[in-house]
C-alpha positions as CSV (number, residue, x, y, z in Angstrom):
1,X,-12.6,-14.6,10.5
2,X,-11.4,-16.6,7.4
3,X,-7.9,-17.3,7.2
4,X,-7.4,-15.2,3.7
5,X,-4.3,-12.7,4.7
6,X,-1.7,-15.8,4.5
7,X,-2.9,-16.2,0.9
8,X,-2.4,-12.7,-0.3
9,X,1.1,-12.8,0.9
10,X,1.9,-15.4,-1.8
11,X,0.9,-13.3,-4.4
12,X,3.2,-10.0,-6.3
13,X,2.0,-7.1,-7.6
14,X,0.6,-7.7,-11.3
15,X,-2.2,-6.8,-13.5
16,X,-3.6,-10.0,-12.8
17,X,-3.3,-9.5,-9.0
18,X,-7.5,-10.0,-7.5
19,X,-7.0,-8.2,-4.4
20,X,-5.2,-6.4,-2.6
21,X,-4.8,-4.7,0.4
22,X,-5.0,-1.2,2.5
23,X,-4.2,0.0,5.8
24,X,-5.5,2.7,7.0
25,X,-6.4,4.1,10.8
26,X,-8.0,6.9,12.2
27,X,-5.7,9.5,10.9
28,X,-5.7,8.6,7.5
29,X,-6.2,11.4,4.6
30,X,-8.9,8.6,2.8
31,X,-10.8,6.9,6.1
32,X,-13.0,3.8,5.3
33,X,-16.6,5.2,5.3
34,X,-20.1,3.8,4.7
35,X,-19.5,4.9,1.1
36,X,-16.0,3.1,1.2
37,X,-13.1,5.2,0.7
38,X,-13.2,8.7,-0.7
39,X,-10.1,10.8,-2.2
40,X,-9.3,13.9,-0.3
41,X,-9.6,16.0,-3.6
42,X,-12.8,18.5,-3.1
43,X,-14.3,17.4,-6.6
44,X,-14.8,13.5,-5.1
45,X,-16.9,15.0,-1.6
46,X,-20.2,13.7,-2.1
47,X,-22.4,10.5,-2.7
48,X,-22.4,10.2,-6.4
49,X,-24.9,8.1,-7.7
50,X,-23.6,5.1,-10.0
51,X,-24.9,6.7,-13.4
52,X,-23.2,10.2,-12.3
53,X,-19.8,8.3,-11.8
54,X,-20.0,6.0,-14.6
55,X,-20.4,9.0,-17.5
56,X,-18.7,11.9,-15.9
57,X,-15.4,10.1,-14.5
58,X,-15.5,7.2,-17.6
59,X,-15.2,10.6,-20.3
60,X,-12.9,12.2,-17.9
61,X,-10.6,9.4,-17.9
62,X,-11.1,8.2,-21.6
63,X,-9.6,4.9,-22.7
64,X,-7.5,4.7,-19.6
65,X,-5.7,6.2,-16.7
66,X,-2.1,5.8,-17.8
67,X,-2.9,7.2,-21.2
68,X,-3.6,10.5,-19.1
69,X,0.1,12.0,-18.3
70,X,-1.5,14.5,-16.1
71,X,-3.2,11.8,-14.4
72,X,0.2,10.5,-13.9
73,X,2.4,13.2,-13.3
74,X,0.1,13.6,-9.5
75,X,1.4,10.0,-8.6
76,X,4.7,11.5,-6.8
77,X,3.1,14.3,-5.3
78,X,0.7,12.0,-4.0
79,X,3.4,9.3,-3.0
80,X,6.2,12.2,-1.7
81,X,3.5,13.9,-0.4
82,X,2.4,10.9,2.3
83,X,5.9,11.1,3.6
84,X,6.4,12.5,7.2
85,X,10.1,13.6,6.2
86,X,8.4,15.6,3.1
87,X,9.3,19.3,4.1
88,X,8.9,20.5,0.3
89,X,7.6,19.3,-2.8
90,X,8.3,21.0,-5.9
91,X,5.5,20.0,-7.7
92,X,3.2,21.8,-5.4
93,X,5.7,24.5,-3.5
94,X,2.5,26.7,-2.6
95,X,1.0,24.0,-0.3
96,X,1.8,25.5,3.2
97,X,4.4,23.2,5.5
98,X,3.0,20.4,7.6
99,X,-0.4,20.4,5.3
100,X,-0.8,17.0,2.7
101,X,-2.1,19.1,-0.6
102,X,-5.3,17.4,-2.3
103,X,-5.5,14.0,-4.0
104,X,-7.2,12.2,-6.6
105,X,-5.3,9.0,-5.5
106,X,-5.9,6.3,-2.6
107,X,-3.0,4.1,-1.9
108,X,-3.0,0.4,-1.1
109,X,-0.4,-2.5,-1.9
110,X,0.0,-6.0,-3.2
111,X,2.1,-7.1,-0.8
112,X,1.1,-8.9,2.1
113,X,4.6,-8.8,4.0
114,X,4.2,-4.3,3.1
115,X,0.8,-4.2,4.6
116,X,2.3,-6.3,7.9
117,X,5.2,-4.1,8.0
118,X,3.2,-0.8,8.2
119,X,0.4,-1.9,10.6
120,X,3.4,-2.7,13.0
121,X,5.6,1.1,12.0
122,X,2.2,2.7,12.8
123,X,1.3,0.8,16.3
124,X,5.1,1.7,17.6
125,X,5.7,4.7,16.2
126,X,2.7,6.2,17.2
127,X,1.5,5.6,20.8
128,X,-1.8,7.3,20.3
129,X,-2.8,4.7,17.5
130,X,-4.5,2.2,19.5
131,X,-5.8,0.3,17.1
132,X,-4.9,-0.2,12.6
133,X,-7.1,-1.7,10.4
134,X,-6.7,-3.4,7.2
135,X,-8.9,-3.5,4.4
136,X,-9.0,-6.8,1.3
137,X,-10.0,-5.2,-1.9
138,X,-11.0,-6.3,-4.9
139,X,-9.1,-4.9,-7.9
140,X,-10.6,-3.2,-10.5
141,X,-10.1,-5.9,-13.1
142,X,-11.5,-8.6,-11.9
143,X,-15.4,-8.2,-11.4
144,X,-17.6,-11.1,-11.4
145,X,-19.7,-11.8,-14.3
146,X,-22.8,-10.1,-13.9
147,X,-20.9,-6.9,-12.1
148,X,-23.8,-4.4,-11.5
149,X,-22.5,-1.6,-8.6
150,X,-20.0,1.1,-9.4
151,X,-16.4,0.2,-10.9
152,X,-13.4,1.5,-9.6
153,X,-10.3,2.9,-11.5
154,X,-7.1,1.8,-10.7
155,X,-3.5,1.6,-11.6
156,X,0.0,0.0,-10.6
157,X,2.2,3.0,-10.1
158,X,5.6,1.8,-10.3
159,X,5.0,0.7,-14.1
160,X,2.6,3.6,-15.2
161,X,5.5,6.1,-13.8
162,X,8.5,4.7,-15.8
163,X,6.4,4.5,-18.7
164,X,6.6,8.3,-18.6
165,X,10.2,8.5,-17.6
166,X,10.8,6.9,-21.0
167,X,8.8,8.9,-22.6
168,X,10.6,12.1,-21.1
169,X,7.6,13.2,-19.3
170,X,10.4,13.9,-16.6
171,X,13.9,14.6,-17.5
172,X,17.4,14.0,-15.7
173,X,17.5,17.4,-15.4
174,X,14.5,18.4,-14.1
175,X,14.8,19.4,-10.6
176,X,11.8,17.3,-9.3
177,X,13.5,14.0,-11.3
178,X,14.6,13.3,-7.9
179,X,11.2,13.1,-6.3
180,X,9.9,10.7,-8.8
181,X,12.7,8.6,-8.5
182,X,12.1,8.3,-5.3
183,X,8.3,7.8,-5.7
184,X,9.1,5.2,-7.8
185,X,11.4,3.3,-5.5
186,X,8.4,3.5,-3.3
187,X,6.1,2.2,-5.5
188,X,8.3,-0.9,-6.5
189,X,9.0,-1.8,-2.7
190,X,5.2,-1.1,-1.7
191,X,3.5,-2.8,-5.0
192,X,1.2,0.2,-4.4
193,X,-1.6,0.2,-6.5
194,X,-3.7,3.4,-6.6
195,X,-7.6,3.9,-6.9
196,X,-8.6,7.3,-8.6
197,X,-11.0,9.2,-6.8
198,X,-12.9,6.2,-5.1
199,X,-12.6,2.7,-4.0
200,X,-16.1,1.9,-3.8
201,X,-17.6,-0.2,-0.5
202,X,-19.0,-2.7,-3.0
203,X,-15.4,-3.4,-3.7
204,X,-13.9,-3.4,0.2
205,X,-14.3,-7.3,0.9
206,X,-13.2,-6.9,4.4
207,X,-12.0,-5.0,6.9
208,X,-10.2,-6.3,10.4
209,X,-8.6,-4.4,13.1
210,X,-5.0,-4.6,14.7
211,X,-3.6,-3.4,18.3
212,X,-0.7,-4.0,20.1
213,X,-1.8,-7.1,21.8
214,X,-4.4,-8.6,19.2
215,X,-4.2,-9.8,15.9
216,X,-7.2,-11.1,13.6
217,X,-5.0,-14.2,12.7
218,X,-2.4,-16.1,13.5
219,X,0.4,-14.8,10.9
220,X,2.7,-16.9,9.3
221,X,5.8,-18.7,10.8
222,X,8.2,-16.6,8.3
223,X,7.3,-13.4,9.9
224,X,8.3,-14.4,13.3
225,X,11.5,-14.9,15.6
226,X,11.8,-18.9,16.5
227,X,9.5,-19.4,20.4
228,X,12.4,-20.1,22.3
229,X,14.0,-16.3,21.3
230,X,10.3,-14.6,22.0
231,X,10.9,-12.5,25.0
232,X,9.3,-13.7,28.8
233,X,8.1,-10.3,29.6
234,X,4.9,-8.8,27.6
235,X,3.3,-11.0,25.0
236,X,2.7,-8.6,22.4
237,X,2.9,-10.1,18.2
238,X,5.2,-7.1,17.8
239,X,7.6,-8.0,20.0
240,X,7.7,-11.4,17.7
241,X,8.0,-10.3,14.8
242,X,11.6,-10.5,12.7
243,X,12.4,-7.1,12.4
244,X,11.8,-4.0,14.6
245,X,9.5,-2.1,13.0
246,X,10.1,1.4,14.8
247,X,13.9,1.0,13.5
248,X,13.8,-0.6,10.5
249,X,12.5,0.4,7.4
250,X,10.4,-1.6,4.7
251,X,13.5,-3.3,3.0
252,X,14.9,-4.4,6.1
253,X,11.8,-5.8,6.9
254,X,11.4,-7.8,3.6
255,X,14.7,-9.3,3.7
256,X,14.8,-10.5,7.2
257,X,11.3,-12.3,6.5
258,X,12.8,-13.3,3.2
259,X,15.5,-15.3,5.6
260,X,13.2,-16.4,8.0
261,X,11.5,-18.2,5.0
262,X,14.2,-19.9,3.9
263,X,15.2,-21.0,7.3
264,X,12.3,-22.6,7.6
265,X,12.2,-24.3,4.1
266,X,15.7,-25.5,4.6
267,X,14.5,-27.0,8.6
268,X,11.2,-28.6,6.2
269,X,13.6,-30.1,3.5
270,X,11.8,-27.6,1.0
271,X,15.1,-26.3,-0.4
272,X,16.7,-28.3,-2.4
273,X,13.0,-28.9,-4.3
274,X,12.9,-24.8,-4.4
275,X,10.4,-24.6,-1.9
276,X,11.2,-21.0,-1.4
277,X,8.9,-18.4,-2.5
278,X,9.1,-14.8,-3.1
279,X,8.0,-12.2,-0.7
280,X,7.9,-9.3,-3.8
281,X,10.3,-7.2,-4.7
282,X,13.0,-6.2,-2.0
283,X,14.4,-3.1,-2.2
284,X,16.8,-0.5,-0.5
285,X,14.1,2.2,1.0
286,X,15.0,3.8,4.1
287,X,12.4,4.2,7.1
288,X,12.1,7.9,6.5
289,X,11.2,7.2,3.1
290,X,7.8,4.8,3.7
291,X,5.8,7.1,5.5
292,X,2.4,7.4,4.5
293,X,-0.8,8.6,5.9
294,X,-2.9,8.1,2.7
């Protein structure tokens, strides 16, 4: 397997982003499929042919998805939604508790260090995950020339949902403002970028496949505890890794890696040239709070 992952962990979330990545398991509302991924909303079931996507979604979505403020106003639900500590949602209080209500979204992130983060939360956090696998995508934007299979539809939800908080789509007073606040801290620490209804196989570059004991590359230096602290007993990559992912949340994560790097940089003589790069944008989300099974 080629050694891309390191790569994508150099790069933030931004229109001009190429790829980006989602994990997803056997449990997940969106599973990969022959077809690629499919939202869980009953209007995407079905194979639709390229010419019956291209017309009917391209009119329904006009000259863009954040110009849609309905479109937009379903990001929380879908982000809160995701959440394991979600017990209500007032944008969708009929949805009986302990079921996810439909979406027209599919999650996945620009950040390299987010996607590492999760993979490790879901293998110890969940004992009867055996196995997480992550998918490269290609973004929306950025098709070869020449481009013949379907085109997906995407957006960066951090950005698209403050552009309608300063546009008073929600208001201070509103008493789900504090849900989409919340969404949108999400978004910012996850660099989640969200496919509407499909992300298409053409567009799923690769897929690899995590345990507890194997992983599809060797990840980088930063993300690890120095050899001589890695515990005797067990040799599992988790158990290496600079932050506990069953305690610590997303954040936490972020900044101990963010350390790590720098240690390293300043051991390498890097520091004083800047050598130092950023990991994304870090932060203060709680565990409870990153949660997601889309």
């Amino acid at each position: 397997m080629s050694l891309w992952l390191p790569a994508i962990g150099q790069v933030t979330g931004t229109t001009r982003q190429r790829l980006v990545l989602r994990v997803h398991d056997d449990t997940s509302i969106s599973p990969l499929t022959s077809s690629g991924f499919i939202a869980n909303d009953p209007r995407f079931e079905g194979r639709a042919s390229r010419r019956e996507w291209d017309l009917t979604q391209r009119q329904f979505v006009g000259g863009g998805l954040r110009d849609r403020p309905n479109l937009i106003r379903s990001i929380p639900v879908h982000i809160t939604s995701g959440w394991a500590s979600r017990q209500y949602d007032p944008f969708v209080s009929f949805v009986p508790d302990n079921e996810t209500p439909p979406s027209s979204w599919i999650s996945s992130t620009g950040s390299f260090e987010w996607a590492i983060w999760e993979i490790a939360r879901r293998l110890t956090k969940f004992p009867d995950r055996d196995e997480v696998s992550l998918s490269v995508i290609r973004t929306a934007r950025h098709y070869p020339p020449g481009y013949r299979a379907p085109r997906g539809y995407a957006i960066w939800a951090e950005p698209a949902m403050w552009h309608y908080i300063e546009r008073k789509l929600w208001d201070s007073s509103d008493e789900d403002y504090p849900t989409v606040i919340r969404a949108t801290r999400f978004a910012k620490a996850s660099q989640e970028l969200l496919w509407y209804g499909r992300i298409f196989a053409s567009d799923v570059i690769q897929t690899s496949t995590w345990t507890r004991w194997e992983t599809p590359i060797d990840l980088p230096e930063e993300f690890l505890i120095p050899p001589k602290h890695r515990p005797r007993a067990g040799r599992r990559w988790i158990d290496w890794l600079v932050f506990d992912p069953e305690e610590e949340g997303a954040g936490e994560a972020m900044e101990k890696i963010s350390a790590r790097r720098l240690q390293l940089d300043k051991s390498r003589g890097l520091h004083e040239r800047g050598g130092e790069q950023s990991a994304g944008p870090i932060v203060s989300v709680s565990s409870s709070d990153t949660e997601s099974s889309y």
